[in-house]
Structures are given as structure tokens and as C-alpha cells.
C-alpha positions in Angstrom: 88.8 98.7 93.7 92.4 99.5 93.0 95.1 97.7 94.4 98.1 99.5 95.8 100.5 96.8 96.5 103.1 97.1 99.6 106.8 97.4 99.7 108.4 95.5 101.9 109.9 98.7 103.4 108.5 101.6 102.4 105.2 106.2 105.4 102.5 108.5 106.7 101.6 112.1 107.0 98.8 112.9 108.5 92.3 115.1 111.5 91.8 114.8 117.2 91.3 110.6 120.4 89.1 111.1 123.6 91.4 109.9 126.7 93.2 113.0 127.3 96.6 110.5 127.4 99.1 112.3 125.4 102.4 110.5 124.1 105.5 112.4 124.8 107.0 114.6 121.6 109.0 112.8 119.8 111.2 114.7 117.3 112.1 112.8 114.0 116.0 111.9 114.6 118.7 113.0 112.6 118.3 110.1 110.3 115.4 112.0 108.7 118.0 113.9 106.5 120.2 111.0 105.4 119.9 109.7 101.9 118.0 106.6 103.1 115.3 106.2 106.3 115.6 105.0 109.2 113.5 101.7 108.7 112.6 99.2 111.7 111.3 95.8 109.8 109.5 95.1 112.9 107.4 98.3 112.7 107.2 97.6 109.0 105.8 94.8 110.1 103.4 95.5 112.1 101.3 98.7 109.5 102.1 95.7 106.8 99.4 93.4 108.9 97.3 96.1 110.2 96.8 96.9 106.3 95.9 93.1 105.6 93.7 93.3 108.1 91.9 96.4 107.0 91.0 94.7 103.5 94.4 95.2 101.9 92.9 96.6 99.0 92.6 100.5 98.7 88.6 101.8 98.0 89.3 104.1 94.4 87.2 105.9 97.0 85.0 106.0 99.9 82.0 108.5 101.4 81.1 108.0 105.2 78.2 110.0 107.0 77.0 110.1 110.1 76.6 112.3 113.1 79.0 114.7 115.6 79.6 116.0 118.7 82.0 118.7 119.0 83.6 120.3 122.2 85.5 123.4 122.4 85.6 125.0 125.9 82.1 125.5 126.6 80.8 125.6 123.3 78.7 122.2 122.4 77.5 121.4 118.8 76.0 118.4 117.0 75.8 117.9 113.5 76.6 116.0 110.9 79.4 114.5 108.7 81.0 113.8 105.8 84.3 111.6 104.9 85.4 111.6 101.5 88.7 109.6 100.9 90.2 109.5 96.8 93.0 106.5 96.1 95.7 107.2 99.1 96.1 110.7 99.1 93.0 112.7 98.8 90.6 113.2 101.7 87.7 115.7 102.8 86.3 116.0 106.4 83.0 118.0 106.5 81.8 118.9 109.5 78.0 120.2 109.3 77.5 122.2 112.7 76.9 126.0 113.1 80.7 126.8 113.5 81.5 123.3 110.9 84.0 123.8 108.3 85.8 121.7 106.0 89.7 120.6 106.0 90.7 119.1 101.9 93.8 117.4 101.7 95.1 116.6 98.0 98.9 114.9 97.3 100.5 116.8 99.9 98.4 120.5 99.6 95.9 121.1 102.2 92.9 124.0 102.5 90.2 125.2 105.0 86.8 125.6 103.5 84.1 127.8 104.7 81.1 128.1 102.5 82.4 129.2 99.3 85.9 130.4 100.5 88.9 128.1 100.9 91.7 129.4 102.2 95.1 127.4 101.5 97.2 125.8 105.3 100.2 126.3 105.7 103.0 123.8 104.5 103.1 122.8 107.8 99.4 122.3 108.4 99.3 120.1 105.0 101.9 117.5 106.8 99.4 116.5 109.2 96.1 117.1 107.3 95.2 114.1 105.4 92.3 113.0 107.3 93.1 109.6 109.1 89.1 108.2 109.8 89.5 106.1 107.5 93.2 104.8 108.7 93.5 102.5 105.5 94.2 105.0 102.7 97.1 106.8 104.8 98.7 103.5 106.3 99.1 102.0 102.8 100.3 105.2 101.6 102.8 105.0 104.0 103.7 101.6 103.6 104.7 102.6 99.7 106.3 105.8 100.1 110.0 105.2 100.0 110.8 108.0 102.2 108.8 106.8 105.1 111.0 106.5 108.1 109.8 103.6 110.9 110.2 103.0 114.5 108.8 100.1 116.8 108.6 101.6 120.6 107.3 98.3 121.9 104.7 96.3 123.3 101.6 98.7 125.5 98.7 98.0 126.8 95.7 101.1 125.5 92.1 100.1 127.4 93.3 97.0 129.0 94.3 95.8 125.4 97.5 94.6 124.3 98.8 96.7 121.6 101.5 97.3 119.4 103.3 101.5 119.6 104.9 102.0 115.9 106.0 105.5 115.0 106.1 106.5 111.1 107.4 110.0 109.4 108.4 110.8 106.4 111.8 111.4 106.2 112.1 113.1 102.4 115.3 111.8 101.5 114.6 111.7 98.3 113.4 115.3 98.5 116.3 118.2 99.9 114.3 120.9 99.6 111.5 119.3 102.0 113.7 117.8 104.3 112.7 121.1 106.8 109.3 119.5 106.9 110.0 115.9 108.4 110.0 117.5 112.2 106.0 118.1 111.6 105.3 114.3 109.8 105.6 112.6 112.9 102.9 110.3 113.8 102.2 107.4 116.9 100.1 104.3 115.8 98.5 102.2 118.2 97.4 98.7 116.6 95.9 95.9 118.2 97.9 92.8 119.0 94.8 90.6 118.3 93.0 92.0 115.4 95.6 94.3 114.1 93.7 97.2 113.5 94.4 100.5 114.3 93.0 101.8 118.0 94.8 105.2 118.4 96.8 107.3 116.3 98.9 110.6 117.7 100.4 113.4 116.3 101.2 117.4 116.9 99.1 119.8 115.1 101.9 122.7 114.4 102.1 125.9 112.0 104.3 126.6 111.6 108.7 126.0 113.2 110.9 128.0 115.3 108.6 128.7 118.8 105.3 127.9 117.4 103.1 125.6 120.0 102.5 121.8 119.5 99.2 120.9 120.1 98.4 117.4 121.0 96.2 115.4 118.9 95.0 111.9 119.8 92.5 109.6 118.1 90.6 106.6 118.7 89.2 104.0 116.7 86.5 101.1 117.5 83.1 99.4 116.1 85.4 98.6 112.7 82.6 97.2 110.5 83.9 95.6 106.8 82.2 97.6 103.8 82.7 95.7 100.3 85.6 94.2 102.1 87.5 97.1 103.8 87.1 97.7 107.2 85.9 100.9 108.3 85.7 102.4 112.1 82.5 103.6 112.7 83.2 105.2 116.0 85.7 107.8 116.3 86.6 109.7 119.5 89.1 112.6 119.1 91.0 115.0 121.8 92.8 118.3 121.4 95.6 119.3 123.4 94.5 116.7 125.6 91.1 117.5 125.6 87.7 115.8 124.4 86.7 117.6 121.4 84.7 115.3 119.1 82.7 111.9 118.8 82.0 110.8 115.9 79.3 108.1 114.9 79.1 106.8 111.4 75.4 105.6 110.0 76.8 104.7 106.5 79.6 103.9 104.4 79.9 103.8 100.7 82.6 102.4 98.2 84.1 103.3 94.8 81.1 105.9 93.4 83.1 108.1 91.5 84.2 111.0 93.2 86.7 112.9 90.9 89.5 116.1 91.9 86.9 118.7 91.7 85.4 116.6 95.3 88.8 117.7 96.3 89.5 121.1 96.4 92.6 123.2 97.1 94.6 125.9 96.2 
């Protein structure tokens, strides 16, 4: 395994939770364009232990399968699944249904694939398409990104839980010329006040600026189960717009087998 150690304040760009509870937008304040982030220590805080808690230590790379339920409208399909993760920045969600298609995410470039043909996202798109079920890779990617912009919004409770409401985004200080972008790098985390691992995640799917629609996305993690040391959910329950539109169940979950760049593919 490779170790990617934390900062002690470093963020998180993020694939939809089942209660159709949606937080309220939140825009990235104006601190997103100053030449240093916003940064909370106690929201720092609390990813740093959720991280711990997840195993700490970053797979060089992980591939989960299992089964899936989709929901759109009155279209239902079941299938399977496959989660490919690379380091903290590389991810591939393959969903094998009769309508399944694939979303890549690679340092900050993001495609669609369909059969043979991948069609690059948007720059938009990208900012939220690193695929989050496996939440360890993207939290400590966050957590050593020194643009990464932090907010704690306090104490909740999510299921009868006690849990702890952080929001991260990536403010690209560092970066002018991306600074347009930190509006749609937004994300809620829900984590556990007990265990300290993650139990929802939130975040707007967008296209594009200017009048294009947000679409909620929630997510929902449970039945973590610790593979060679890193803790992986195995269930998965995702919403659009505030709507049930998958369940995922995961069979089995394999560490550090090699997967390369060309497992990754975008344009």
C-alpha cells in the first residue's frame, strides 16, 4: 500500500443517497478566490479522523463488484458492478445493466463510456466525477490538497445517529485560471460521531454555469467491512434530484492488483 500522509490543513472534488433529504445549496463563499482557503480546523478535524478511521493508508488501488438496482422514472434494471479506484485521484464506476455505462475520472479529467466510445464531460462534470464509493481515496485527497477550502456546519443527527455536517471545496487559489470552477466543487459530508466514518455525502451535479439546473445528489454509506486494513462500505444507496435511483450491494473487494492508466481512460 502507499501512504499518503495528511496535512494538518489541507480538499475534495467529487457518483447519487436514498432518503430523498436534500441539503440546501450552498455556494462556495467569496473566500474561494483569495490567495489562501477558507480553513475551519474543526472540520479539518473531523475528515482527518474519519480518514484514521478508514485505514489511514491509501490502497495503490482497489476493485469492488457486486450487484445494482437502478431507478429512473419507471424504468427498473439490475445488474452488476464494478469500482475501480488508482492512488487518490483515479476512479471507474461500471455499471453492467442494459442502459449501464461507465463514468472514468483521472487527475481532474472525466469521460462517459459506452462500449467502445468515450465521450469526454464537461469541465464542470469532471468537478464532481471522481467516484466517492469508496470515500477514502477522495477524503485523503482532500485532506492534502492545499487549496481545499473547509467548513464545520455543526452537530446533526442522520437515522437517529449523531453525526458530524463538514462542507469541503476546492477553492484553487493556487490556480487563477480555475478559480470559475470552485462554485461546482462543493461537497456535504456526513460522518459519524461514534465510528467516524462517513454516512452521507452531498453534492450538485451541474454542466455547466450561468442558468444551468442543479441537480441534487445524495449518498449513503453503511455495512463498512475492513479489507487488508481499509474499510470499505459495502452498501451504497444513492438518490437523484431527490429521488431513489440506485442500491448498490458489494460481494467482493480486492486490494493493490495492479491496475495501471490504461484501467483509466479519458480524453
Amino acid at each position: 500500500m502507499k501512504r499518503f500522509p495528511l496535512r494538518p490543513f489541507s480538499i475534495l472534488v467529487m457518483c447519487f443517497g436514498f432518503i430523498p433529504q436534500v441539503a440546501a445549496a450552498q455556494t462556495p463563499t467569496s473566500s474561494t478566490t483569495a490567495s489562501t482557503p477558507s480553513v475551519d480546523p474543526q472540520a479539518v478535524a473531523v475528515l482527518q479522523q474519519s480518514v484514521v478511521a478508514m485505514g489511514a493508508t491509501v490502497p495503490s488501488d482497489s476493485t469492488a463488484t457486486g450487484t445494482i438496482t437502478t431507478v429512473a422514472g419507471s424504468l427498473t434494471e439490475s445488474g452488476t458492478i464494478t469500482i475501480l479506484t488508482r492512488g487518490t485521484n483515479q476512479s471507474s464506476e461500471q455499471i453492467q445493466t442494459l442502459n449501464g455505462s461507465t463514468v472514468v475520472y483521472s487527475q481532474g479529467q472525466a469521460s462517459n463510456v459506452v462500449g467502445s466510445a468515450v465521450t469526454p464531460l464537461s469541465k464542470e462534470l469532471a468537478q464532481t466525477s471522481q467516484c466517492p464509493d469508496f470515500p477514502l481515496p477522495p477524503l485523503a485527497s482532500a485532506l492534502n490538497n492545499p487549496d481545499t477550502a473547509y467548513k464545520y456546519i455543526g452537530a446533526e443527527t442522520l437515522n437517529g445517529s449523531p453525526v458530524q455536517h463538514v462542507q469541503v471545496w476546492n477553492s484553487y487559489a493556487s490556480r487563477q485560471e480555475m478559480q470559475m470552477l470552485s462554485a461546482f466543487t462543493l461537497v456535504d459530508i456526513w460522518v459519524s460521531s461514534t465510528s467516524n466514518m462517513p454516512q452521507r455525502l452531498s453534492y450538485s451535479y451541474r454542466a455547466a454555469g450561468g442558468s444551468e439546473p442543479r441537480i441534487p445528489v445524495d449518498i449513503y454509506y453503511s455495512n463498512y467491512q475492513n479489507v487488508g486494513g481499509a474499510y470499505y462500505p459495502f452498501t451504497i444507496q444513492k438518490s437523484f434530484n431527490g429521488t431513489p435511483s440506485a442500491t448498490i450491494s458489494l460481494q467482493n473487494v480486492v486490494l493493490n492488483t495492479g491496475l495501471t492508466d490504461l484501467d483509466f481512460p479519458v480524453q
